[in-house]
C-alpha positions as CSV (number, residue, x, y, z in Angstrom):
1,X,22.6,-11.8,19.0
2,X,21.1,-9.1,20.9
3,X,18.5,-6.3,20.2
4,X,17.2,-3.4,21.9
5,X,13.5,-2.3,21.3
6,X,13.2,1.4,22.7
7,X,10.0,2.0,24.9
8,X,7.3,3.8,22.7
9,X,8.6,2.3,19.6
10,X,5.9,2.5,17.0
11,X,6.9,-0.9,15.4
12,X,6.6,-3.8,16.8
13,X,8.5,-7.0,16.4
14,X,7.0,-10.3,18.0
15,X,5.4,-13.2,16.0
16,X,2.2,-12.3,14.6
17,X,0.6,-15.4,12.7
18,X,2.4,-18.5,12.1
19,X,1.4,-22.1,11.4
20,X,0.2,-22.5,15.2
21,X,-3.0,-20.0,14.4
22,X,-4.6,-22.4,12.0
23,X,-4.3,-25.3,13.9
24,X,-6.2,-23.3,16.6
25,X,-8.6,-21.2,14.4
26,X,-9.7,-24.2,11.8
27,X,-11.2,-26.3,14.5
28,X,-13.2,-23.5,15.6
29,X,-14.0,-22.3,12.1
30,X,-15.4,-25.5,11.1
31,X,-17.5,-26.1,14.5
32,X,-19.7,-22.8,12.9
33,X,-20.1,-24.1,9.7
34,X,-21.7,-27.6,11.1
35,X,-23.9,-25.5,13.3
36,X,-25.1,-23.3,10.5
37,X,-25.2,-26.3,7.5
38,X,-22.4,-24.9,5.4
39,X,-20.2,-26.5,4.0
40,X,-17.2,-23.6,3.8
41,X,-16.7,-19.8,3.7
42,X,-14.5,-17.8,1.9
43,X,-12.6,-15.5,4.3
44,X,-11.0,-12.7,2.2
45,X,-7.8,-9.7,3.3
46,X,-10.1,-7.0,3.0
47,X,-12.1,-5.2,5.6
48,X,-15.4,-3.9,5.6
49,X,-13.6,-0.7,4.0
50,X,-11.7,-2.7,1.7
51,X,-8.5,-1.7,3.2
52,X,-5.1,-3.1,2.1
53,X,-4.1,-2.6,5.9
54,X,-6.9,-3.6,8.3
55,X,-6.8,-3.0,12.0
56,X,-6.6,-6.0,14.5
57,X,-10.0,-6.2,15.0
58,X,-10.2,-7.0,11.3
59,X,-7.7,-9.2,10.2
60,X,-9.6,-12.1,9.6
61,X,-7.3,-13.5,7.2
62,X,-4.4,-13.4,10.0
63,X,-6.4,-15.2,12.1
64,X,-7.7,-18.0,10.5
65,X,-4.6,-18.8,9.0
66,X,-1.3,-17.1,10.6
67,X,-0.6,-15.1,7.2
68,X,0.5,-11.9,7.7
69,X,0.3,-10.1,4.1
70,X,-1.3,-7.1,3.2
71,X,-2.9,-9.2,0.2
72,X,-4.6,-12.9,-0.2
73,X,-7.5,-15.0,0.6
74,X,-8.4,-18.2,2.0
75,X,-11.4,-20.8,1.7
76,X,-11.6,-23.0,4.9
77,X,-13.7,-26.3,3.9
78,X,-15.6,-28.9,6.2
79,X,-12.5,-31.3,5.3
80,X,-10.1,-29.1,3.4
81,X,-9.2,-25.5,2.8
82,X,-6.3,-23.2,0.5
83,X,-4.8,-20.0,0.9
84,X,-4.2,-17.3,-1.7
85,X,-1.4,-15.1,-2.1
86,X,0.0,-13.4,-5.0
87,X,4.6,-14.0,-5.9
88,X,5.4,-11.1,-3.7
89,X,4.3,-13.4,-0.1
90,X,5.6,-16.6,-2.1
91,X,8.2,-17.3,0.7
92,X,6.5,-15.7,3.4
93,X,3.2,-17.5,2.8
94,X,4.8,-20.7,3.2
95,X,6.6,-19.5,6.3
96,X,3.5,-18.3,8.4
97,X,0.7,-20.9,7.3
98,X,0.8,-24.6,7.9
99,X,1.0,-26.4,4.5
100,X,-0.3,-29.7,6.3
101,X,-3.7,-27.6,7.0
102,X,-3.6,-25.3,3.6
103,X,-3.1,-25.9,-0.2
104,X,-1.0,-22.9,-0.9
105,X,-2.5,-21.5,-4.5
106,X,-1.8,-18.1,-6.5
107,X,-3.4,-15.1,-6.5
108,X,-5.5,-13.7,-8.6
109,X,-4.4,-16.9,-10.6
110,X,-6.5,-19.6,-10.1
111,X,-8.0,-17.5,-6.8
112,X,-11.1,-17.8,-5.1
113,X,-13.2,-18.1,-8.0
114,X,-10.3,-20.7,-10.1
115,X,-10.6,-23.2,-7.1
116,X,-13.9,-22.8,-6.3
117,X,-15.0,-23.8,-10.0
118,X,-12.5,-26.7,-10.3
119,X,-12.2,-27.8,-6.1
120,X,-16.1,-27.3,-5.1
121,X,-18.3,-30.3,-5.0
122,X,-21.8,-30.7,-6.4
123,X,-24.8,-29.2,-3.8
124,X,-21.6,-27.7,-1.4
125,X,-22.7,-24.4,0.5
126,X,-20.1,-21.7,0.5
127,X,-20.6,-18.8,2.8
128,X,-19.4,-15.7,2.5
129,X,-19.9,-12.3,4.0
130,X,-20.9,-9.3,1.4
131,X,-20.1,-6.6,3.2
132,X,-16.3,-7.9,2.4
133,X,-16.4,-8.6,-0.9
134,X,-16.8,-6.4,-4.0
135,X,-20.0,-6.5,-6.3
136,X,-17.8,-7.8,-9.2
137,X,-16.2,-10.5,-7.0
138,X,-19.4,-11.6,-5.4
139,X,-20.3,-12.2,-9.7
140,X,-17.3,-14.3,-10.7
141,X,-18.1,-16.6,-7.5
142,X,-21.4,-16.9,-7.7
143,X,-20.2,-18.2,-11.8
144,X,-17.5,-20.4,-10.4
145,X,-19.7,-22.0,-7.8
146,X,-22.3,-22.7,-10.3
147,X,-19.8,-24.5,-12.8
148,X,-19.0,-27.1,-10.1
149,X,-22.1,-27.4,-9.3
150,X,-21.8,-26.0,-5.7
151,X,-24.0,-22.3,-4.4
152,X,-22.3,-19.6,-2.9
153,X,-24.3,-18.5,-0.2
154,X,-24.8,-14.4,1.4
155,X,-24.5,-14.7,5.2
156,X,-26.0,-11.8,7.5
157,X,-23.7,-13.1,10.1
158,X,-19.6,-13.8,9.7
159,X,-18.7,-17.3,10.4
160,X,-14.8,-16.3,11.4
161,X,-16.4,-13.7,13.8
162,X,-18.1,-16.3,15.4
163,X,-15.2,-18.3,15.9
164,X,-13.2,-15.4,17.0
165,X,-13.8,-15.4,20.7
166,X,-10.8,-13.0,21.8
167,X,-11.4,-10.3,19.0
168,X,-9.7,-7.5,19.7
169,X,-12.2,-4.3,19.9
170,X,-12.7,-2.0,16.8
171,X,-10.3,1.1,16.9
172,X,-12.3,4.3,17.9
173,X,-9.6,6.9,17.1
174,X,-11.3,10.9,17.0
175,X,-11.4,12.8,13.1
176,X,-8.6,15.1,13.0
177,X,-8.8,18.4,11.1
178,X,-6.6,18.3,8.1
179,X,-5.8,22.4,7.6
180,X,-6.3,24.0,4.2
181,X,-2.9,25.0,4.2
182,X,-1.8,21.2,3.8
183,X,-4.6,20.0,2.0
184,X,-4.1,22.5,-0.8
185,X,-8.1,23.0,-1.3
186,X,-11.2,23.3,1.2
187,X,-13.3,20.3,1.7
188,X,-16.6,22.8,0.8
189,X,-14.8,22.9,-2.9
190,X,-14.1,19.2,-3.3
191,X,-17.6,18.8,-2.4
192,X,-18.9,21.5,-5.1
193,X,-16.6,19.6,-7.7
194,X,-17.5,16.4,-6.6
195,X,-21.6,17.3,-7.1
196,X,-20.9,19.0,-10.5
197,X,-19.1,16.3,-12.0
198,X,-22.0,13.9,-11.0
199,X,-24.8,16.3,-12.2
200,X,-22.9,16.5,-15.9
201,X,-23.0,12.1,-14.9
202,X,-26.5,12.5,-14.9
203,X,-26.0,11.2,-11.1
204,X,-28.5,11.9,-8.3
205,X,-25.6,10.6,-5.7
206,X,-22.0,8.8,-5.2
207,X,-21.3,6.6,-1.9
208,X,-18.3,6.8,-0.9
209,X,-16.9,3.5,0.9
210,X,-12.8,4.1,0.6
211,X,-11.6,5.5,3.7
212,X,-8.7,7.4,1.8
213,X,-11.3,9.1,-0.1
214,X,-13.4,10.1,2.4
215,X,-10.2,11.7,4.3
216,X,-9.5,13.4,1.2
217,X,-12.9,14.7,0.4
218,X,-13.7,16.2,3.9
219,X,-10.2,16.9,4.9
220,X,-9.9,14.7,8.0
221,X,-7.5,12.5,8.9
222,X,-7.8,9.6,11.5
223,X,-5.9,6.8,13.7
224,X,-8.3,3.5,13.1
225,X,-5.3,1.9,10.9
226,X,-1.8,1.3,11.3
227,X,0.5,3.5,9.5
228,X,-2.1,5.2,7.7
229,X,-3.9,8.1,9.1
230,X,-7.4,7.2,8.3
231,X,-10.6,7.3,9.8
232,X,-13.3,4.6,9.0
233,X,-16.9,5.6,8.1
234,X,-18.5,6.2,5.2
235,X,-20.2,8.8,2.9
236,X,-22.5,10.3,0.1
237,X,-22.2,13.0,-2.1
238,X,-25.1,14.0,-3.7
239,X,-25.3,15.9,-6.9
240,X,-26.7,19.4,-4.9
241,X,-23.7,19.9,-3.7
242,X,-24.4,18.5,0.2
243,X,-23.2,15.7,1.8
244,X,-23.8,12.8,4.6
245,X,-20.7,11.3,6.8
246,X,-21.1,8.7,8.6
247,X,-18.9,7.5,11.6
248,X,-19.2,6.3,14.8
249,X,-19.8,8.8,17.4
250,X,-16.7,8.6,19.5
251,X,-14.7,9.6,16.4
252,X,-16.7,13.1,16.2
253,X,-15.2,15.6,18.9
254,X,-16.5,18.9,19.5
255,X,-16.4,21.7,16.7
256,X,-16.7,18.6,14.1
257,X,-20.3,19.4,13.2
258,X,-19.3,23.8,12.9
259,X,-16.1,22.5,10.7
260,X,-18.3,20.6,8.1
261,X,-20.8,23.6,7.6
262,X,-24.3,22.7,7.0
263,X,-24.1,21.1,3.6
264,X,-22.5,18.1,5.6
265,X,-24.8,16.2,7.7
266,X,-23.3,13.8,10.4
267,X,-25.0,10.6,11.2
268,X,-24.3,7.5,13.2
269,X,-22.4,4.6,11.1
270,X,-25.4,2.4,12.1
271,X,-27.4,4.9,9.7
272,X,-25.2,3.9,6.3
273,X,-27.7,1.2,5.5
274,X,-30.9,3.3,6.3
275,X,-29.3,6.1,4.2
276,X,-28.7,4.1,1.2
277,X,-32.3,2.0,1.4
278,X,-33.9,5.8,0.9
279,X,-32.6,6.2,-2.6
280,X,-35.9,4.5,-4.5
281,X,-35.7,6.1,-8.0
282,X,-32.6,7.8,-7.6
283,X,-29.4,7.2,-9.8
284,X,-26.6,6.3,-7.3
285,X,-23.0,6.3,-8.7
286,X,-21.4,2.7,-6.8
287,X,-17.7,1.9,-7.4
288,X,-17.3,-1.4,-8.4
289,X,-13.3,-1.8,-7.5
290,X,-14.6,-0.5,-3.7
291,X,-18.0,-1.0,-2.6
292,X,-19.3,-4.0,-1.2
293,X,-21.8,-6.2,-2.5
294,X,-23.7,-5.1,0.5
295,X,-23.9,-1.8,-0.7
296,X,-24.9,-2.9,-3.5
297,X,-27.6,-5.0,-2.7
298,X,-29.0,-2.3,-0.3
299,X,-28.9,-0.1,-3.1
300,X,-30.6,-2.3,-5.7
301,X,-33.3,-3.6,-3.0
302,X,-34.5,0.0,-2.0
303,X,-35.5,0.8,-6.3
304,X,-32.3,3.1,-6.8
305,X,-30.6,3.0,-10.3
306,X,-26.8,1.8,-9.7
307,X,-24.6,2.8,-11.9
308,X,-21.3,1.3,-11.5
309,X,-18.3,3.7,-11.7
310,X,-15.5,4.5,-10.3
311,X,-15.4,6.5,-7.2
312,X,-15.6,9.9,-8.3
313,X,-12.9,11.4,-5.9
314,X,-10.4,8.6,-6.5
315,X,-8.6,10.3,-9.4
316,X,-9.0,14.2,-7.9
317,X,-7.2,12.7,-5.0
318,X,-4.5,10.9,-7.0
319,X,-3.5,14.2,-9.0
320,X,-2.0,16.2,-6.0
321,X,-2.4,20.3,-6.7
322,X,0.2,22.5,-6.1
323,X,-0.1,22.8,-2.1
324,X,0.2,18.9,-2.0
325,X,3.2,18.7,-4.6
326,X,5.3,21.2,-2.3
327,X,4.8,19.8,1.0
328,X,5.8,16.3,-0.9
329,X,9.1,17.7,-1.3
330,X,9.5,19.1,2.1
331,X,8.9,16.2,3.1
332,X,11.0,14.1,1.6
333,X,13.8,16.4,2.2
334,X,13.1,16.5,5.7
335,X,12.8,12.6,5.5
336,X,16.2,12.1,3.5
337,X,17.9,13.7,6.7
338,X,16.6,10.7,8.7
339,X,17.6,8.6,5.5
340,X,21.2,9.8,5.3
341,X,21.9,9.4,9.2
342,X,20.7,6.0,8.9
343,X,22.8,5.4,5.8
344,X,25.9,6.6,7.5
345,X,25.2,4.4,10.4
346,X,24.5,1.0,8.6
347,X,28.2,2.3,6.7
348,X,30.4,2.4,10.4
349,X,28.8,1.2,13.1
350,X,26.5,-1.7,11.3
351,X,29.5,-2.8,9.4
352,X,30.4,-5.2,12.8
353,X,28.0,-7.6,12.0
354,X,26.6,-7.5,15.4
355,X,23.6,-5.8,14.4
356,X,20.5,-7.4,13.3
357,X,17.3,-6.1,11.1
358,X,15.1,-5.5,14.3
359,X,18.2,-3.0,15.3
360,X,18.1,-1.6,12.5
361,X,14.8,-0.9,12.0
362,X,14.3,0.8,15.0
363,X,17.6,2.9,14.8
364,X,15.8,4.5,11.2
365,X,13.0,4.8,13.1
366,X,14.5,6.6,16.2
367,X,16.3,9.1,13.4
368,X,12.7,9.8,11.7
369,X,11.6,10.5,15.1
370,X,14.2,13.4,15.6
371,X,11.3,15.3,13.3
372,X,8.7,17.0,15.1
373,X,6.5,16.7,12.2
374,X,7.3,12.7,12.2
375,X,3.5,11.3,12.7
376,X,3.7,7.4,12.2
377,X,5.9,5.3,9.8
378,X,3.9,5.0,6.2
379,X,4.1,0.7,6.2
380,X,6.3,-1.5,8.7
381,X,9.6,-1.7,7.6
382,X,11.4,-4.0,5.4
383,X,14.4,-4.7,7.0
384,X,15.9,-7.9,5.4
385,X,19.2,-8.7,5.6
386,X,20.5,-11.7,3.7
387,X,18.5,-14.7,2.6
388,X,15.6,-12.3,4.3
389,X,15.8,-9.9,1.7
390,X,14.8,-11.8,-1.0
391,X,11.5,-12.1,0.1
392,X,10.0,-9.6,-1.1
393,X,7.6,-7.9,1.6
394,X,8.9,-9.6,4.8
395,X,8.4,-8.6,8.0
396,X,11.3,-8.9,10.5
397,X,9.9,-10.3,14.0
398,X,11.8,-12.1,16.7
399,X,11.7,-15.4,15.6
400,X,13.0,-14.3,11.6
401,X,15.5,-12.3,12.6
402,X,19.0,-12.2,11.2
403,X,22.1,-10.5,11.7
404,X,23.5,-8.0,9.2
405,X,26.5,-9.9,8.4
406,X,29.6,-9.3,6.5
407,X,29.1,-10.1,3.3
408,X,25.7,-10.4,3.2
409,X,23.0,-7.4,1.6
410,X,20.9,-5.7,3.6
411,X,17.7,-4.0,2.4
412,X,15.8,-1.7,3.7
413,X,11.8,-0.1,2.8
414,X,10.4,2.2,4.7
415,X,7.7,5.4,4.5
416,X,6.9,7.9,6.9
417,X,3.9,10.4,7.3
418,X,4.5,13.8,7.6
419,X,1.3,16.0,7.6
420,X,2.3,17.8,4.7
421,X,3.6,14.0,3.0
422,X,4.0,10.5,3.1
423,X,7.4,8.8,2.1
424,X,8.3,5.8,0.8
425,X,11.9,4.6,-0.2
426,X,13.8,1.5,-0.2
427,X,17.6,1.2,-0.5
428,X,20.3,-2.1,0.1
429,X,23.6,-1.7,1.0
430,X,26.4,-4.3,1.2
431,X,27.5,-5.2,5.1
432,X,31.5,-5.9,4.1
433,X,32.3,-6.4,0.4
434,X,30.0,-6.9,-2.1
435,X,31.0,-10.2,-4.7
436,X,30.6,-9.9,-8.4
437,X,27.4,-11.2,-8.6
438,X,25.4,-8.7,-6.1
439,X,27.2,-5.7,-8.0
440,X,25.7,-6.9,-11.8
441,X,22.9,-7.7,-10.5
442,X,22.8,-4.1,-8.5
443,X,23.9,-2.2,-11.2
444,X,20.8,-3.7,-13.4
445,X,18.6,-2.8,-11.1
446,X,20.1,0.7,-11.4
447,X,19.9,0.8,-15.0
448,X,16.4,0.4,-14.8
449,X,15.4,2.9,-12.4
450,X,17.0,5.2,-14.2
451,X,15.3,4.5,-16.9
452,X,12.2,5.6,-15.1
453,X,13.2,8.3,-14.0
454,X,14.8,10.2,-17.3
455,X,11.6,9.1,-19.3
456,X,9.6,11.8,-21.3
457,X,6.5,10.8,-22.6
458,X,3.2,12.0,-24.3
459,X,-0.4,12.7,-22.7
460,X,-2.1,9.7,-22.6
461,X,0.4,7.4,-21.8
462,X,-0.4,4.5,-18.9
463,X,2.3,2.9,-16.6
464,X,1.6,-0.1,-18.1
465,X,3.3,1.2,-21.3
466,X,6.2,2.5,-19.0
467,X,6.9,-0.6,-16.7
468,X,9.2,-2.5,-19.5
469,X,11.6,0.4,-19.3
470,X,12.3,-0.1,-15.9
471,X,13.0,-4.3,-16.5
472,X,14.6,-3.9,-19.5
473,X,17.9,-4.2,-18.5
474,X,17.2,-7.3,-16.2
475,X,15.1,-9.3,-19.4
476,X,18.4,-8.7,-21.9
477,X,20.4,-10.4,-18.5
478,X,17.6,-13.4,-18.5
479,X,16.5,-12.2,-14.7
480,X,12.9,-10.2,-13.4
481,X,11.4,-9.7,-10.5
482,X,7.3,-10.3,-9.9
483,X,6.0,-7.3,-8.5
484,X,5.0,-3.9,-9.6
485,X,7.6,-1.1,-10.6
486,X,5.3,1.8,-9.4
487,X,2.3,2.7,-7.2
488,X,0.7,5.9,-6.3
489,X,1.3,7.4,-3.2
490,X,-1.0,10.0,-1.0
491,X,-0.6,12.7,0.4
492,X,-0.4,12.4,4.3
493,X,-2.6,9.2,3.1
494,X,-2.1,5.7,2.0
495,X,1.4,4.8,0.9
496,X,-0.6,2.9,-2.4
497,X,-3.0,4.6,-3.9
498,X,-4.7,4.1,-6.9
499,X,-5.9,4.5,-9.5
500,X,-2.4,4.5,-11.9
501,X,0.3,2.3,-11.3
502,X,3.4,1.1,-13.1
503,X,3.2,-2.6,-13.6
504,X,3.0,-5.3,-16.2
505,X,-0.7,-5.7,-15.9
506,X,-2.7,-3.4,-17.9
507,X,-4.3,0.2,-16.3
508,X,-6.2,2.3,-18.7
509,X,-5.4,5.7,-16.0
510,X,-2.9,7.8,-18.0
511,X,-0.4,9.2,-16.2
512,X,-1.5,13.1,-15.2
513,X,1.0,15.7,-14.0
514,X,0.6,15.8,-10.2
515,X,0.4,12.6,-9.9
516,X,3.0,10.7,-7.2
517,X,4.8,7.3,-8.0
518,X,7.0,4.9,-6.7
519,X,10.0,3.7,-9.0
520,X,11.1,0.6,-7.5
521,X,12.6,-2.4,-9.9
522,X,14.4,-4.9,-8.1
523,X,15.7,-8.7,-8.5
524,X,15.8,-11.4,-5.3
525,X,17.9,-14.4,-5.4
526,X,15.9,-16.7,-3.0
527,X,17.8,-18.0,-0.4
528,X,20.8,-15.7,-0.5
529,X,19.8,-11.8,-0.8
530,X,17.2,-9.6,-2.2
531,X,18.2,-5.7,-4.1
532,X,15.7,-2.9,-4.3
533,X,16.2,0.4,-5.5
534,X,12.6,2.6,-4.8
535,X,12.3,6.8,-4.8
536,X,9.5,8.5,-5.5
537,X,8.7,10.6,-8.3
538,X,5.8,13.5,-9.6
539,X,4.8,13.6,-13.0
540,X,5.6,17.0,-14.5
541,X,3.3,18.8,-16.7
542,X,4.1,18.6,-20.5
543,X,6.7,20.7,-21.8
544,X,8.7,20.9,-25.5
545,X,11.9,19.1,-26.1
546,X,14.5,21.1,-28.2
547,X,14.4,19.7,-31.6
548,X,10.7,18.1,-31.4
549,X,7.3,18.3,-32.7
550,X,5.6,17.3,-29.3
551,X,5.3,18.3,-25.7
552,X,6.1,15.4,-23.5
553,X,5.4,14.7,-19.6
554,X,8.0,13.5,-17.3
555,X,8.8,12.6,-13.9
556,X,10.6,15.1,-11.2
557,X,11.9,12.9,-8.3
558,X,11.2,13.2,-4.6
559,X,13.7,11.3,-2.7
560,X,16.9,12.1,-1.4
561,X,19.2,9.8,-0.1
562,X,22.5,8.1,-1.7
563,X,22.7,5.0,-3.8
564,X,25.6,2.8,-2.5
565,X,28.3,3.3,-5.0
566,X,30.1,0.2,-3.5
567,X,27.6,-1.7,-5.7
568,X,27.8,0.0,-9.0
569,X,29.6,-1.3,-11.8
570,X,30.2,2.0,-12.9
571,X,31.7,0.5,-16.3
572,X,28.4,-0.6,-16.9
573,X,26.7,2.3,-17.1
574,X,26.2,4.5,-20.3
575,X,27.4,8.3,-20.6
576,X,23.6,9.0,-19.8
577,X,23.1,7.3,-17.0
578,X,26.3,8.2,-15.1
579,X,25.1,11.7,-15.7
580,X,21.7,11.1,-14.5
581,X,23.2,9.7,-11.4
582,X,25.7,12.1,-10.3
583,X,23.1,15.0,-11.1
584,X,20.8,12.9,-8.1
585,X,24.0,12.4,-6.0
586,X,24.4,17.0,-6.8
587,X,21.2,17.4,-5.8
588,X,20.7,14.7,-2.6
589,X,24.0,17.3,-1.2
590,X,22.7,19.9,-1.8
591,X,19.1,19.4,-0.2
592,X,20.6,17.4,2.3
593,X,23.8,18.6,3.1
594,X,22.9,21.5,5.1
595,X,20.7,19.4,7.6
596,X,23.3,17.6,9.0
597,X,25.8,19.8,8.6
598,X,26.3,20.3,12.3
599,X,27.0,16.0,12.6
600,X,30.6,16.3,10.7
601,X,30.9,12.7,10.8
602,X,27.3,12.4,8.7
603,X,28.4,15.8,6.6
604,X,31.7,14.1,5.6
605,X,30.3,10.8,4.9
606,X,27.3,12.0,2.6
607,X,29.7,14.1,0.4
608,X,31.8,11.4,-0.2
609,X,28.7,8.9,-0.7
610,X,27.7,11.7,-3.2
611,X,30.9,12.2,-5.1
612,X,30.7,11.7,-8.8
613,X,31.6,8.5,-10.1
């Protein structure tokens, strides 16, 4: 089996983790906590930004223990230690991290806190670092370790950056000027909005920890984290209407400080903590979900009055305005051309079985880069084929890699960012013929998404209260899958984004037109081959339904590329849903059609991929 990785790819494909770094890292680990008289530390995903993806210099998590996961947690003991992942990394946890050298335990089931309180011994010492760990986390600890009679322990100083000899350096990428003609709105106005809504609060300030909100809020964009185009600092709005940024100064380049104006004052990063100890008497708006505990403390220490809420730009950001919504859609269209080339190419030339996921990966990748408005992929790929895509967020490297063969499914998730968008879709396609079982199992799947995306519903409603339409068709077959149906998505920001989502767990956020979604059920059959069906979707603004009493939202979809009619039971399908499909197979033509019509081979091949069935 052979592969070709292109030179400048953005991806990259050797081993990262595996069972080999806790052997190395533990050892080292636990020489710190002897010198410092603990007795374990709890060594968390999350950055000091409380990122879901954390640069190099960051992932801690990796590094103590080989997993690889944008979510979990570990707990490294003088003479044990266990490692938390939710059922999305249940197979890749287990494939990465050495169960000889870690108890493998669920996420946020029984979690840090769950084994803490029924693992910890009476009069341990459990370090751990505040500045990565939430207020409310720090609080259901410090309850846990007290129950077993154990103290959790605030450490100025990180025991796993102690151990960590070769760090790599923290990234230093330079703020980049998001225009008002992407952004929809000019970061003077978010900052007026911002201040009013936290006067009416009775607010004196908000800090602002969340990366993603600080892009949004002044507009800039950034290069400090894979895939995402963020910029790491912090912030504070205050309820006058100015401001303080904080980053580091090789991120500020000329014309920065005449771009803010001078109701934005730039500091140093090294200032955050000076800032925040000057607010004695002062009500200070703190996000419980996103700022540290160190923030908090800070906070509390100086005399200010925390108020925990959520951060105030977090839902102005999530409801994109009408600038946003449009470049979404250019976007995506511009995005489904890459899509459909790639389609057609896993449909001839991938059909050999000669090809394996890292090709593959980088051949969608080399078609998104045709786009001089491609900036970065929005997440590495999924490229599972096989027994590989049933896990459900693998990552293909050099030593996982399969070969897309016949009669296998191969599935494929993958995002871009655009500046006026970020994309995220996932499709799976049969290599050869697809058996019996892959087709009812696809066509469920289908029935489901569909669901999701014909759904009109009233103000108010949550995607909790949606996410059973989308698995209702695999719970009347007996089958589910454990992961989310939806997540919100940014714009040229962070493929999730909070605070909505689809899912089985409860959100109290109603959906709000303008707001961007994923609709993604699936079903994985470990072992043998995994099925995902994901486009993205806006929620529309209310509007009347012939015949009834009530304006209802809905959802307007995004993406544009084929769903492989080799895998439809079409028999299966209701009147409805056969309409609903070939009016998305109309519409991908007709978007798509005229950018490749100059490739007749593509042209021919995505109008019969979008015939009716």
């Amino acid at each position: 089996m052979t592969h070709i990785i292109p030179q400048g790819t953005i991806q990259t494909f050797h081993v990262k983790g595996g069972p080999d770094a806790g052997r190395k890292a533990l050892p080292k680990i636990r020489k710190v906590l002897e010198n410092e008289g603990l007795d374990g530390f709890l060594i968390p995903h999350e950055d000091e930004y409380n990122n879901e993806y954390v640069p190099e210099s960051a992932d801690r998590l990796a590094w103590a223990t080989g997993f690889t996961g944008s979510a979990g947690a570990a707990i490294v003991m003088k003479d044990r230690a266990a490692i938390f992942t939710d059922g999305r990394y249940s197979l890749q946890v287990r494939n990465q991290v050495d169960g000889d050298l870690f108890e493998f335990a669920g996420f946020p089931e029984p979690g840090l806190a769950g084994w803490i309180a029924k693992n910890a011994r009476p009069g341990e010492q459990i370090g751990y670092d505040p500045r990565l760990h939430t207020a409310d986390a720090v609080t259901a600890l410090e309850a846990a370790a007290a129950r077993a009679g154990a103290v959790l322990k605030s450490l100025k100083n990180n025991v796993v950056d102690a151990a960590w000899t070769d760090r790599p350096p923290a990234p230093m990428s330079r703020a980049v000027i998001h225009p008002v003609e992407l952004a929809g709105k000019a970061h003077a106005q978010k900052i007026d909005e911002l201040a009013q809504a936290l006067k009416a609060d009775g607010m004196d300030a908000a800090v602002i920890t969340d990366p993603a909100s600080i892009a949004w809020i002044f507009n800039l964009r950034g290069g400090d984290v894979a895939c995402t185009p963020l910029l790491l600092g912090r912030a504070i709005i205050l309820s006058d209407g100015s401001a303080d940024l904080f980053l580091h100064p090789e991120k500020t380049p000329a014309g920065l400080h005449s771009y803010l104006g001078n109701r934005v004052r730039l500091h140093p990063e090294t200032g955050f903590d000076d800032a925040l100890g000057a607010f004695s008497g002062k009500t200070v708006r703190l996000d419980p979900a996103s700022a540290s505990a160190h923030a908090y403390y800070v906070c509390t220490y100086s005399g200010a009055v925390v108020k925990r809420g959520p951060d105030p730009a977090a839902l102005p950001r999530a409801i994109k305005n009408a600038v946003e919504i449009e470049g979404a859609r250019q976007a995506h269209i511009r995005d489904g051309a890459a899509i459909v080339r790639f389609l057609h190419w896993l449909d001839t030339e991938a059909q050999s079985g000669e090809v394996d996921e890292i090709g593959a990966a980088v051949q969608l990748e080399t078609f998104r880069k045709r786009s001089d408005l491609f900036r970065d992929i929005s997440f590495e790929t999924i490229s599972g084929a096989g027994p590989n895509g049933a896990i459900v967020h693998y990552r293909v490297n050099e030593e996982s890699v399969r070969r897309l063969a016949p009669g296998s499914l191969y599935l494929v998730d993958s995002g871009a960012q655009y500046p006026d968008g970020t994309t995220d879709i996932t499709r799976t396609v049969p290599i050869g013929e697809a058996d019996a079982a892959m087709r009812r199992a696809f066509t469920l799947v289908l029935k489901g998404h569909i669901a999701l995306s014909r759904i009109r519903f009233p103000e108010g409603t949550t995607g909790s209260q949606l996410d059973a339409l989308a698995r209702a068709p695999l719970w009347m077959a007996g089958m589910d899958y454990d992961h989310g149906t939806g997540h919100g998505v940014g714009s040229y920001l962070s493929v999730h984004e909070g605070p909505g989502r689809i899912a089985k767990a409860p959100n109290t956020i109603p959906l709000q037109p303008g707001m961007i979604f994923s609709n993604e059920p699936g079903y994985y059959l470990t072992g043998q081959w995994g099925i995902r069906i994901e486009n993205l979707q806006v929620v529309t603004p209310a509007a009347a339904i012939t015949g009834g009493d009530r304006a209802m939202m809905g959802f307007e979809t995004l993406t544009f590329a084929p769903i492989h009619a080799g895998l439809i039971e079409v028999s299966a399908l209701s009147e409805a849903e056969r309409a609903w499909l070939n009016a998305y197979h109309a519409d991908v033509l007709a978007k798509i059609g005229p950018l490749v019509a100059d490739e007749p081979d593509v042209a021919a091949w995505l109008k019969a991929a979008c015939a009716p069935v």
